[in-house]
Kinemage of the C-alpha trace (Angstrom):
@kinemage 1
@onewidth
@group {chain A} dominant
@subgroup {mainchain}
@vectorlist {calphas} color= white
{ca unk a 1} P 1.135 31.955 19.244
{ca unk a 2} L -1.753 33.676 18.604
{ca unk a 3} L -5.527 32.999 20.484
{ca unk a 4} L -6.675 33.302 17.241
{ca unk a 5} L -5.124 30.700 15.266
{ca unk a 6} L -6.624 28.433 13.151
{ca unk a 7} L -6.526 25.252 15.561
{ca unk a 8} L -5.917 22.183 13.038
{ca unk a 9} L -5.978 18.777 14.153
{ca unk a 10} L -4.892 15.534 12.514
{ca unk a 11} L -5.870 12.057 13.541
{ca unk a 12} L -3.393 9.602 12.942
{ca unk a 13} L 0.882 10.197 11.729
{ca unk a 14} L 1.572 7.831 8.919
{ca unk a 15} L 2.243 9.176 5.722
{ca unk a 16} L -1.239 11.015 4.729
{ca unk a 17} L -1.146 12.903 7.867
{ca unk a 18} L 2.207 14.213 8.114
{ca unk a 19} L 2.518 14.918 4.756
{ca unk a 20} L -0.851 17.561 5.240
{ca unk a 21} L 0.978 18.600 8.084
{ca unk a 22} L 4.341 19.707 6.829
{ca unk a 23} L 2.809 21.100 3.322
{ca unk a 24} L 0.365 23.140 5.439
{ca unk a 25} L 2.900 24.667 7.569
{ca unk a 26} L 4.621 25.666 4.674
{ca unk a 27} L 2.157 27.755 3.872
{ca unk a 28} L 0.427 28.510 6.847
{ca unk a 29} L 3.038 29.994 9.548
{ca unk a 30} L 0.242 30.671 12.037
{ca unk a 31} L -2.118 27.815 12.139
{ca unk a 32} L -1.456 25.524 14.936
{ca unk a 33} L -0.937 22.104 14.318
{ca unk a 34} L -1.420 18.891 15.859
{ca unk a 35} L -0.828 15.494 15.066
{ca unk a 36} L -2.627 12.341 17.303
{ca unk a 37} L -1.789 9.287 17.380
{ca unk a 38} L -1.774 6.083 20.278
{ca unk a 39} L 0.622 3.769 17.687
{ca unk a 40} L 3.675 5.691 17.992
{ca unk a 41} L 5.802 9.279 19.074
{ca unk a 42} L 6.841 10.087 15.846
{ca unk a 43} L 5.908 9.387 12.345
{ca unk a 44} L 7.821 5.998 10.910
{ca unk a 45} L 7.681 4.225 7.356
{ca unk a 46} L 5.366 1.308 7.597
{ca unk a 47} L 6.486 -0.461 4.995
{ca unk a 48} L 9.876 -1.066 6.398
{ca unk a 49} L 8.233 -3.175 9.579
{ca unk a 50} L 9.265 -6.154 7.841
{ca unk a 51} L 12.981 -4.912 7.968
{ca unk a 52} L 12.326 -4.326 12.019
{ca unk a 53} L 11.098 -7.880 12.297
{ca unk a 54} L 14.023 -9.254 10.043
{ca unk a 55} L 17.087 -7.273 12.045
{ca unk a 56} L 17.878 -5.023 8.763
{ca unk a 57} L 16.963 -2.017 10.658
{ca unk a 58} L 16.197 -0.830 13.999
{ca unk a 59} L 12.930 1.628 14.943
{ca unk a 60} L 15.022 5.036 14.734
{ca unk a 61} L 16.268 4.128 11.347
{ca unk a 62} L 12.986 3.711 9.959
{ca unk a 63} L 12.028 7.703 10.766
{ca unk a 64} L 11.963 9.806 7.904
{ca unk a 65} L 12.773 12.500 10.196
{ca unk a 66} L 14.960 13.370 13.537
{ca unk a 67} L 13.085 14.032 16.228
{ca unk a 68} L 13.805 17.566 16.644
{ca unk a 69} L 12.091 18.234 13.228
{ca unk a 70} L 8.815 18.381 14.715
{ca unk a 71} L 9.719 20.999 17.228
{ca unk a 72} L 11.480 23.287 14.449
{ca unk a 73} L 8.697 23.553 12.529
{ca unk a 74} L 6.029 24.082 15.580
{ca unk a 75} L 3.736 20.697 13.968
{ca unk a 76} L 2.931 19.236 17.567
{ca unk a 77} L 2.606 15.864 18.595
{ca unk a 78} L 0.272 14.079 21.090
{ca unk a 79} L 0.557 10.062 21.685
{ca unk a 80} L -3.030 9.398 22.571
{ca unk a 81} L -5.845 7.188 21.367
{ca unk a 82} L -9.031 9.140 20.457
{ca unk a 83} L -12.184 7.548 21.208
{ca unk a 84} L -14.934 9.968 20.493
{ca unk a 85} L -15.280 13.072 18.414
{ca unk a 86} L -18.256 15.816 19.030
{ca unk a 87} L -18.311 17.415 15.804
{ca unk a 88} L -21.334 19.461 17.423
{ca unk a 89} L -18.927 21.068 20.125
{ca unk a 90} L -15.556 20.230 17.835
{ca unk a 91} L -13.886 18.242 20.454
{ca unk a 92} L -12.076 14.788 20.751
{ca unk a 93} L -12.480 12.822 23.207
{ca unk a 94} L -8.692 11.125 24.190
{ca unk a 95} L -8.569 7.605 26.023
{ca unk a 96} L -7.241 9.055 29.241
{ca unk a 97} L -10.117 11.406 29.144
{ca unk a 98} L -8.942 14.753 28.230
{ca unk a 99} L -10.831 16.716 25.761
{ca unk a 100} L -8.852 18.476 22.475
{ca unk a 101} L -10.788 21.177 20.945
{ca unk a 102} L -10.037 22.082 16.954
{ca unk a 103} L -11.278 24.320 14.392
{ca unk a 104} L -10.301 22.195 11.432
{ca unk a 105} L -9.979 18.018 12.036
{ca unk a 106} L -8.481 15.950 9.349
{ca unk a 107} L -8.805 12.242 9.669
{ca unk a 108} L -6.231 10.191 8.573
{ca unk a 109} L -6.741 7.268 10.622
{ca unk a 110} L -5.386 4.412 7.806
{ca unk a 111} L -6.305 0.642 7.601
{ca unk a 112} L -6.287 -2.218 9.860
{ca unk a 113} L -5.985 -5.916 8.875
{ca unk a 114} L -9.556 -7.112 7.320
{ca unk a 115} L -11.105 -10.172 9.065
{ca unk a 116} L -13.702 -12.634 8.207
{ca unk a 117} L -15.112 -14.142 11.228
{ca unk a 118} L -13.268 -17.539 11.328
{ca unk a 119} L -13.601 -19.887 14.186
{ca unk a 120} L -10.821 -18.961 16.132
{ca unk a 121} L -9.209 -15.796 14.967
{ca unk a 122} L -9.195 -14.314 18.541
{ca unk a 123} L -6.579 -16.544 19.610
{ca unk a 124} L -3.457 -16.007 21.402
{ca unk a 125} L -0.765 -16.036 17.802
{ca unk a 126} L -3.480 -14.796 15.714
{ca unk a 127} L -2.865 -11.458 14.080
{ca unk a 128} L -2.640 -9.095 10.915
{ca unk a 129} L 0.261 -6.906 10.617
{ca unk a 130} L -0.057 -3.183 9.624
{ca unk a 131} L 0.771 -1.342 12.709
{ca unk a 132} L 3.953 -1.161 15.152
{ca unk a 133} L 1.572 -2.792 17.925
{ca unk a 134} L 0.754 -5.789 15.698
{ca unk a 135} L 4.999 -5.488 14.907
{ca unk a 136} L 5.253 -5.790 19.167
{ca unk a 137} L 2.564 -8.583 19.381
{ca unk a 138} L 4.832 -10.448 16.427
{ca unk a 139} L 7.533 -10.381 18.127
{ca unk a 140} L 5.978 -11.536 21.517
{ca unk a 141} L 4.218 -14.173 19.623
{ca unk a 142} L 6.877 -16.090 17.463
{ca unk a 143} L 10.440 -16.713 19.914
{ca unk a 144} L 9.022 -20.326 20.481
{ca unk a 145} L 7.071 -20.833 16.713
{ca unk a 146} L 8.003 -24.360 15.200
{ca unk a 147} L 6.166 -23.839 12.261
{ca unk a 148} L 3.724 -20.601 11.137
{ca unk a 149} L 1.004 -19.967 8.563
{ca unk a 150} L 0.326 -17.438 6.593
{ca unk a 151} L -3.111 -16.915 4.924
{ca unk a 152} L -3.722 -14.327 2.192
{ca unk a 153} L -2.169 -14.366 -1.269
{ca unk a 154} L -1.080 -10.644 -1.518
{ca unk a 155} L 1.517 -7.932 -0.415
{ca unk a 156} L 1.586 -8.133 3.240
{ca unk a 157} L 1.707 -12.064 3.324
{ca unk a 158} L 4.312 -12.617 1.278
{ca unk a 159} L 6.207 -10.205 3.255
{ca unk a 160} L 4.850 -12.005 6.614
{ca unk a 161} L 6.490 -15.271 5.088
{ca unk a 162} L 9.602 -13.879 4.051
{ca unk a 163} L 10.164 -12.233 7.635
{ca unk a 164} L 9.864 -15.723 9.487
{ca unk a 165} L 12.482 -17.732 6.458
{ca unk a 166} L 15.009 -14.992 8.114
{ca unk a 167} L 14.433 -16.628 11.197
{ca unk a 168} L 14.710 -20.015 9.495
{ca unk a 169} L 11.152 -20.668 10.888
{ca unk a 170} L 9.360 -23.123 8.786
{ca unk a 171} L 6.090 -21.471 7.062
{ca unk a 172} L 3.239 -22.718 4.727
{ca unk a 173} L 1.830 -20.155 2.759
{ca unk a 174} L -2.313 -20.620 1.926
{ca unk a 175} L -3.739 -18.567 -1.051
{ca unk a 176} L -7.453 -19.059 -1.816
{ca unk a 177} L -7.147 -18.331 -5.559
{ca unk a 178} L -5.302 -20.909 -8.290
{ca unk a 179} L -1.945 -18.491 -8.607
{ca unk a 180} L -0.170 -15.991 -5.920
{ca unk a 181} L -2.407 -12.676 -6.385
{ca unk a 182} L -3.914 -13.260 -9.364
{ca unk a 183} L -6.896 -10.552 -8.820
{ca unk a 184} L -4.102 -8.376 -9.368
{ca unk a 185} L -0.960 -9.984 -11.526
{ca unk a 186} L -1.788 -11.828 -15.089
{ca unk a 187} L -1.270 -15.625 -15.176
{ca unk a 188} L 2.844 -15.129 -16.600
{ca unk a 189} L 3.421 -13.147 -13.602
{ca unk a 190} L 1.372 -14.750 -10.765
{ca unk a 191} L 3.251 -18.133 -11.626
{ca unk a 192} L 6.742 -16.604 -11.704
{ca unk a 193} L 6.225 -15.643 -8.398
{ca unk a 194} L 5.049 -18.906 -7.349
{ca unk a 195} L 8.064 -20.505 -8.205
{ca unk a 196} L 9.933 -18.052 -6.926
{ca unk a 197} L 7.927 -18.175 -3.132
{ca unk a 198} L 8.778 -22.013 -3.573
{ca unk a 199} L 12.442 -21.623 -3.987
{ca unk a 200} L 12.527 -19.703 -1.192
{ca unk a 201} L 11.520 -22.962 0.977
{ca unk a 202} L 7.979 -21.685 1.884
{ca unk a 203} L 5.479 -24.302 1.705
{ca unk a 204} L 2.800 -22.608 -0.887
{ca unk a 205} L -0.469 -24.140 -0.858
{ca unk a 206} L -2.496 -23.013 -3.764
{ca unk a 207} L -6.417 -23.212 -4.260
{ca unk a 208} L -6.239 -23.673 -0.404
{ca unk a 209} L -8.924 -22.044 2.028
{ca unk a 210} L -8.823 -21.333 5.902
{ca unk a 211} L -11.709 -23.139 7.427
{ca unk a 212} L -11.051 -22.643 11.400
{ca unk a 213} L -8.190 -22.268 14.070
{ca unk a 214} L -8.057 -24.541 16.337
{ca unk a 215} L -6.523 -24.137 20.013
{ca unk a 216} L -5.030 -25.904 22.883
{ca unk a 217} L -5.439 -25.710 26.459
{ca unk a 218} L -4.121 -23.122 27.202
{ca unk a 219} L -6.264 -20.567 24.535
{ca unk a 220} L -3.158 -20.278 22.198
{ca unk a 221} L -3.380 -21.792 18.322
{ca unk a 222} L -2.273 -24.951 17.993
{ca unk a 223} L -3.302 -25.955 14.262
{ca unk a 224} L -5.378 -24.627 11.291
{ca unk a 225} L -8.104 -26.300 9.530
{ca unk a 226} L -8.644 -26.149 5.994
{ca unk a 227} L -11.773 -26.394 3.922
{ca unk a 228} L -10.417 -29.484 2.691
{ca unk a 229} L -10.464 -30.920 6.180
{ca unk a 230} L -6.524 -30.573 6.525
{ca unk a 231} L -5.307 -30.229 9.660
{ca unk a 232} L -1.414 -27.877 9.960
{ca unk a 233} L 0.117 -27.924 13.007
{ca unk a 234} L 1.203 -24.665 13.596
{ca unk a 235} L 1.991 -21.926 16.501
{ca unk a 236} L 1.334 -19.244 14.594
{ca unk a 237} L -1.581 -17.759 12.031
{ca unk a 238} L -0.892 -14.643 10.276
{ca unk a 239} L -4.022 -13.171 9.067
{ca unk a 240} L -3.223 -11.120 6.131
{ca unk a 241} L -5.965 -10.825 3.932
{ca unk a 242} L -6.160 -7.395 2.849
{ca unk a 243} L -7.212 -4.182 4.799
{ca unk a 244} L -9.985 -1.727 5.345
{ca unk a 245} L -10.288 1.522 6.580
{ca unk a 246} L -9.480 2.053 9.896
{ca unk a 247} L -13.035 3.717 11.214
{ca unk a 248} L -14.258 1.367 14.268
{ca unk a 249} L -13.994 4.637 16.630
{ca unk a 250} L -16.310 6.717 14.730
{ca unk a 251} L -18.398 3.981 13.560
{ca unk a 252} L -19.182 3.372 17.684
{ca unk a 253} L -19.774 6.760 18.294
{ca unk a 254} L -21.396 8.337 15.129
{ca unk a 255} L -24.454 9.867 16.217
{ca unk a 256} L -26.093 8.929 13.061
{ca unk a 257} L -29.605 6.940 13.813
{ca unk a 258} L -31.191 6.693 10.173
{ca unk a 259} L -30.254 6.957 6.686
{ca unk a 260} L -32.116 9.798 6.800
{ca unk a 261} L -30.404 11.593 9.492
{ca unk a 262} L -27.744 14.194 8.510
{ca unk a 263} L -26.325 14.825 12.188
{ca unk a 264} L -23.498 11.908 11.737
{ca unk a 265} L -20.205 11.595 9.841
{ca unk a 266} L -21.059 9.689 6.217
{ca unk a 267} L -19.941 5.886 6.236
{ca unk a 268} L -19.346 3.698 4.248
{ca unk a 269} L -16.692 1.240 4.176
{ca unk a 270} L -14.727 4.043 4.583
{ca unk a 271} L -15.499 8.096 5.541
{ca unk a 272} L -17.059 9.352 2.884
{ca unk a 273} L -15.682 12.260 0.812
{ca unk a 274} L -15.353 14.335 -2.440
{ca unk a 275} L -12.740 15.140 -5.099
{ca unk a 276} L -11.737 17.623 -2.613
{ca unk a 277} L -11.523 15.581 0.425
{ca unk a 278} L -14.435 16.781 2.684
{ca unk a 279} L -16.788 14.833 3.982
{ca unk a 280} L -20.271 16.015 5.069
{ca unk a 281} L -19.678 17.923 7.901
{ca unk a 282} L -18.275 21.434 7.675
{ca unk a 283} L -14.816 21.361 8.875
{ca unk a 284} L -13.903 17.827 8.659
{ca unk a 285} L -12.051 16.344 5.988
{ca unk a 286} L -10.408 12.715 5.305
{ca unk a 287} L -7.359 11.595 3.224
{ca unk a 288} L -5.294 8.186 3.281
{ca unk a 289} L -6.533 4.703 3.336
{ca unk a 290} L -9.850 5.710 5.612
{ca unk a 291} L -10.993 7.676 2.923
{ca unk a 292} L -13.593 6.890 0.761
{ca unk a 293} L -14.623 8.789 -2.447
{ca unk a 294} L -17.806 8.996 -3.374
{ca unk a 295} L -17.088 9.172 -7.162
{ca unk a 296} L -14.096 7.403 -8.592
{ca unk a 297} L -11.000 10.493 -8.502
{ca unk a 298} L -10.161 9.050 -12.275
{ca unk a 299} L -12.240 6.079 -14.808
{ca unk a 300} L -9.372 3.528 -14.044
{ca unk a 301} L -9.461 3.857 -10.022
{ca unk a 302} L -11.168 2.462 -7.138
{ca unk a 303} L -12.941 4.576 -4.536
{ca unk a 304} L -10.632 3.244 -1.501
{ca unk a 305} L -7.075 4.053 -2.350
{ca unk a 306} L -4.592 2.074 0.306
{ca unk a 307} L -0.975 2.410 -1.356
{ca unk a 308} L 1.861 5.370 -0.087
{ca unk a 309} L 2.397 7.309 -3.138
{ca unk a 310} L -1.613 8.299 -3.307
{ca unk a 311} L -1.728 8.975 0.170
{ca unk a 312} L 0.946 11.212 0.104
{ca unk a 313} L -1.362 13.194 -2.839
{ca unk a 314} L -4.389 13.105 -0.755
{ca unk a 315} L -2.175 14.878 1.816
{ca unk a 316} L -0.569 17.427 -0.457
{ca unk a 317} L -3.913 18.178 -2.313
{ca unk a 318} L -5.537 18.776 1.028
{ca unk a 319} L -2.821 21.082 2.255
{ca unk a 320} L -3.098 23.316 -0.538
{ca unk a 321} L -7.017 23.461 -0.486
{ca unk a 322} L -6.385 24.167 3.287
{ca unk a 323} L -4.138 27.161 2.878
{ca unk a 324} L -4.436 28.524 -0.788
{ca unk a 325} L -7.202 30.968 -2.446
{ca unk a 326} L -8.764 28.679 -4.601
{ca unk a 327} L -9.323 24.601 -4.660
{ca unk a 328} L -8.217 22.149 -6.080
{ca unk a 329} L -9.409 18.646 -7.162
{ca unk a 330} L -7.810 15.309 -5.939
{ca unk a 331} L -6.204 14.544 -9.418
{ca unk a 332} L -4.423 11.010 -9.371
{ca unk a 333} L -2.538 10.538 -12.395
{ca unk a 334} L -0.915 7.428 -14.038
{ca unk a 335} L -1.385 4.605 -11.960
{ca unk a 336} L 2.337 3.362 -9.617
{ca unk a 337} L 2.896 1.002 -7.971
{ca unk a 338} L 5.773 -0.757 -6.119
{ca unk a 339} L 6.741 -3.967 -4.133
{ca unk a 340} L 9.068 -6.908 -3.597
{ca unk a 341} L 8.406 -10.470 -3.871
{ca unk a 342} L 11.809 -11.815 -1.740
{ca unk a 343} L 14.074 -10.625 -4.244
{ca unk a 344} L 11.976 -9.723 -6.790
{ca unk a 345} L 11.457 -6.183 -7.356
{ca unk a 346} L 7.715 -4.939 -8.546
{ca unk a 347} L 7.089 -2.023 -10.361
{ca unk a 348} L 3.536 -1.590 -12.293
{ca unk a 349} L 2.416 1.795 -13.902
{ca unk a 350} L -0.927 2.251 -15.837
{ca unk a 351} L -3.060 -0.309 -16.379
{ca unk a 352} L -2.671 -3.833 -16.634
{ca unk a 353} L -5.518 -6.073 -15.349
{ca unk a 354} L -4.942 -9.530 -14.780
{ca unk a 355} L -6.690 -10.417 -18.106
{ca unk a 356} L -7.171 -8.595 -21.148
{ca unk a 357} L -9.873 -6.357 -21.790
{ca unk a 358} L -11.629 -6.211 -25.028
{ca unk a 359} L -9.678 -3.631 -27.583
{ca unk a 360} L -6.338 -4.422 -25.729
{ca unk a 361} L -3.247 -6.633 -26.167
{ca unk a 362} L -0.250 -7.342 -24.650
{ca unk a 363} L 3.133 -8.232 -25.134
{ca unk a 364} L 5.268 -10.136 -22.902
{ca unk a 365} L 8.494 -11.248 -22.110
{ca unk a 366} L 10.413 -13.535 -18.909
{ca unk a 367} L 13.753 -14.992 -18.499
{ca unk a 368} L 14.598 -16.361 -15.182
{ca unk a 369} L 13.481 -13.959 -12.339
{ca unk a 370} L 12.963 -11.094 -14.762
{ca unk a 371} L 10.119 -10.112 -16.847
{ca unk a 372} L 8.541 -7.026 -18.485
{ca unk a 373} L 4.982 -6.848 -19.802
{ca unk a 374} L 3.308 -4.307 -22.128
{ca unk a 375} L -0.576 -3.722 -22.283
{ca unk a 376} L -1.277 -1.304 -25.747
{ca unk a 377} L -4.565 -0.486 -27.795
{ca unk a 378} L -4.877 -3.030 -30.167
{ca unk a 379} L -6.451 -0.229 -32.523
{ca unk a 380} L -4.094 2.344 -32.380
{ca unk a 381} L -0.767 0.611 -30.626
{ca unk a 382} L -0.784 3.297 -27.422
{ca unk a 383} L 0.726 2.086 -24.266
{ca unk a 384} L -1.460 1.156 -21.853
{ca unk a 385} L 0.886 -0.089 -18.673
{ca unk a 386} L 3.617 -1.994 -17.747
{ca unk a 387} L 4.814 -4.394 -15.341
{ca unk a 388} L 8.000 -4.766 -14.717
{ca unk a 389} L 9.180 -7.617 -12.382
{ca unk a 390} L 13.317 -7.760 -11.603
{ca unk a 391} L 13.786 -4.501 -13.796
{ca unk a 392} L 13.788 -1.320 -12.676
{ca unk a 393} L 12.249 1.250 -14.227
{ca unk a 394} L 11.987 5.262 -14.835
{ca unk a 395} L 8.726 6.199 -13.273
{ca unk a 396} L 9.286 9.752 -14.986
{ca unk a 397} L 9.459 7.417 -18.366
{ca unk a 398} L 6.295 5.519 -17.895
{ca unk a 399} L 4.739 8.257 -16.389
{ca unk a 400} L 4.781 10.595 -19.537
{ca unk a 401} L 4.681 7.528 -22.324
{ca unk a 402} L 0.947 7.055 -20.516
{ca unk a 403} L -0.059 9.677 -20.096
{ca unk a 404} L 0.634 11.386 -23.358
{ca unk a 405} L -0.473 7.739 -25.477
{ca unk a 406} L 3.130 6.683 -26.816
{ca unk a 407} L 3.293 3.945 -29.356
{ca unk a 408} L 4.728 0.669 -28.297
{ca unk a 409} L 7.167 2.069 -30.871
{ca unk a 410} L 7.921 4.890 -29.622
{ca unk a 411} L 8.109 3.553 -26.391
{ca unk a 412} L 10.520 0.428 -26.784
{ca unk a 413} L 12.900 2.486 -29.636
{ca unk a 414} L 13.514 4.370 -25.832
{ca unk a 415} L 13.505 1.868 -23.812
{ca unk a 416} L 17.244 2.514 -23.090
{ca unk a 417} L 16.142 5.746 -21.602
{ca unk a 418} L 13.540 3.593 -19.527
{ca unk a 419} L 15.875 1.140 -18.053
{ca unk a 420} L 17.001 2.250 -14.380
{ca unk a 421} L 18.872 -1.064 -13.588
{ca unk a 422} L 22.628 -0.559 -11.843
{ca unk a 423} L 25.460 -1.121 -13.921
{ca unk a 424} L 25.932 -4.964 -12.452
{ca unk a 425} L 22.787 -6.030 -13.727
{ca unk a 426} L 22.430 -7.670 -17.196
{ca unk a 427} L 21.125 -5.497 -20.111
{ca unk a 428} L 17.579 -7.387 -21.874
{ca unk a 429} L 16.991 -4.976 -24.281
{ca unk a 430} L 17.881 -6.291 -27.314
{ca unk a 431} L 16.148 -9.571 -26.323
{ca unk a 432} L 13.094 -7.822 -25.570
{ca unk a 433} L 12.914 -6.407 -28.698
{ca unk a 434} L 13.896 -9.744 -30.831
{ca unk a 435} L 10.903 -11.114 -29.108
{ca unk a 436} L 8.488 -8.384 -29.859
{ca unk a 437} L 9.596 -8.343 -33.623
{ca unk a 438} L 9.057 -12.609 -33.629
{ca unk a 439} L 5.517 -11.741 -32.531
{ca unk a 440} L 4.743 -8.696 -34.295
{ca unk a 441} L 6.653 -9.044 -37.014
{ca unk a 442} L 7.913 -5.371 -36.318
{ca unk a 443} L 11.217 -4.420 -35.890
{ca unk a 444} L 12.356 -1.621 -33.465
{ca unk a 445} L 15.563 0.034 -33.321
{ca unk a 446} L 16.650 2.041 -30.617
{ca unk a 447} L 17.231 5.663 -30.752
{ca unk a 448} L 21.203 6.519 -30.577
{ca unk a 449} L 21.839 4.371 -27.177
{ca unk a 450} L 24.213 6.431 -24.947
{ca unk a 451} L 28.084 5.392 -24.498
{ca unk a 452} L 26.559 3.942 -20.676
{ca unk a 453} L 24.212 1.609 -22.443
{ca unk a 454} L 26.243 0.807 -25.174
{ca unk a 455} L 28.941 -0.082 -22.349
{ca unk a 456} L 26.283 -1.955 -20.173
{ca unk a 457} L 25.369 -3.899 -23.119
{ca unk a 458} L 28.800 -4.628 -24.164
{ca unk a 459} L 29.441 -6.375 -20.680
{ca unk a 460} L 25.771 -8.342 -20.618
């Protein structure tokens, strides 16, 4: 290769940074790349860690690619921790001391589990979960647990209690706010999952808040204390109360001394950066859950952006700028989202707050472990967003009924064409819409239903 190649190198392989990778050496056939990172060899899906923990699947399966991939298309790789970066000299600084020079850096360092300075959080079976290390220290952690406990209502601690039910290790469950994730779900949803957590056998404590963890002799937790003055035995605390940007390394060593000093990376509670990913200092740019945005990409989005699907953009948008003629902004799009609660699959697109906003209503419906809501205009009857909670949807559908302002009746006369649920599951349709005419008053037919969903319907 060339002397003269564009030397690019990318902190960190999860999603953000191998995705830059790939889509700039699709373009770029000279530029050498490199990816570090100290977590692991090769880039791995973090969401499926749970699956690790739970025996469904075993390291190698969870690589989206074989490991030869990375030699074919010359992207290398470097297992390393970087501690310091000289953006005067453009070097990093590696653990084991060596120095890596680049012409372009991207950071894509991610998140790391947020905590809040509890009494006791530095224990021995204390921990967040986010990276394969904190997967290790789980494991190393739990073989003797007779009961564990979760605290955090959201994503990662449901899927912390699920993983220790499949080891038929008792858990109790502590969420700080009156319903499971109710910043995020509306009331009908947040409660459906609460009984559903609860039929699952996990004790859920509601309205509950960590207070301290308290420890034996031996500097290992041995119970947690709530603000209530409960006391839970317990071998185990799982710490998973959100994330934030993964920047302690370059916090340590930014050379930054005053607000008013310009020689330092821009922090905030992330790096800082614009529609087009840079950050302040020529040559460095940031994408994935470490960035920060100085202006909100769209009206309807937050400035921190921590889900897989947007870091994936950030990488693709950052790639092109990197390697086409002309720029382009970071453009998000309709809101998606996707999760499972146990058994419950989660899909949300667009908007839908957990309570209305003024000029907005809603229409919902539930039965059993399945439920669909709709959030419209109340002025002019355009969709909004969805949730959709044991019923799978068309992203593609949702996608375009948002973003071009479909009617709710344009949008449930197609909601055949919306529905993505296998053949075995039950068709709602037609109870959907008996519900929406009882509260509207309007009645929706839908548009010629195909011989499938004729014959799905036939057999719900």
């Amino acid at each position: 290769m060339s002397n003269s190649a564009r030397k690019i190198v990318i902190i960190g392989n999860g999603i953000s940074g191998v995705t830059c990778a790939r889509h700039i050496r699709k373009k770029d056939g000279q530029a050498e790349i490199l990816i570090i990172s100290g977590e692991t060899d090769h880039f791995f899906s973090r969401t499926a860690l749970m699956y690790i923990y739970m025996g469904h699947m075993k390291y190698e399966h969870t690589k989206p690619y074989e490991d030869w991939f990375w030699d074919k298309n010359r992207i290398a790789l470097k297992k390393a921790w970087v501690t310091q970066v000289d953006f005067d000299k453009k070097e990093l600084l590696l653990a084991e001391g060596e120095c890596i020079p680049y012409n372009t850096l991207i950071l894509a360092t991610g998140s790391k589990p947020n905590t809040f300075g509890w009494p006791g959080q530095d224990l021995e079976g204390v921990q967040g979960l986010y990276s394969m290390q904190d997967l290790e220290k789980m494991e190393k952690n739990t073989p003797a647990v007779r009961r564990a406990v979760v605290v955090g209502g959201g994503l990662i601690g449901i899927e912390m209690a699920e993983m220790f039910r499949s080891r038929d290790i008792p858990v109790t469950f502590l969420v700080r706010e009156s319903n499971f994730w109710d910043n995020v779900l509306p009331k009908e949803e947040a409660q459906l999952i609460n009984r559903h957590i609860r039929t699952h056998h996990i004790d859920l404590r509601l309205e509950t808040e960590l207070e301290e963890i308290l420890s034996d002799d031996t500097g290992r937790v041995r119970a947690l204390k709530t603000k209530s003055g409960e006391e839970i035995a317990c071998e185990f605390v799982g710490l998973t109360v959100g994330v934030r940007p993964n920047i302690t390394f370059l916090e340590k060593n930014n050379k930054r001394l005053t607000d008013n000093d310009k020689t330092g990376l821009d922090l905030s509670l992330g790096i800082l950066v614009d529609a087009y990913f840079k950050t302040n200092i020529p040559d460095v740019f940031a994408i994935g859950d470490c960035a920060e945005f100085r202006e909100r990409p769209a009206a309807d989005r937050k400035t921190i952006e921590q889900v897989w699907y947007t870091g994936r953009m950030h990488g693709e948008t950052l790639a092109h700028n990197l390697t086409a003629n002309s720029s382009v902004p970071y453009l998000p799009g309709v809101w998606f989202n996707s999760a499972k609660f146990m058994d419950i699959e989660y899909q949300t697109y667009g908007q839908v707050p957990p309570t209305l906003e003024p000029g907005t209503d809603t229409f919902y419906w539930e039965k059993d472990r399945t439920a669909i809501r709709f959030v419209y205009n109340s002025s002019n009857d355009n969709l909004l967003g969805v949730n959709a909670f044991g019923w799978r949807l068309r992203h593609d559908f949702f996608d375009t009924a948002i973003s071009e302002g479909w009617t709710m009746a344009t949008v449930l006369g197609q909601l055949d064409k919306a529905n993505f649920n296998p053949e075995f599951f039950k068709n709602h349709i037609q109870e959907v819409l008996a519900k929406y005419r009882q509260k509207t008053g309007r009645s929706i037919t839908i548009k010629k239903p195909s011989f499938f969903h004729r014959l799905i319907g036939s057999r719900a």
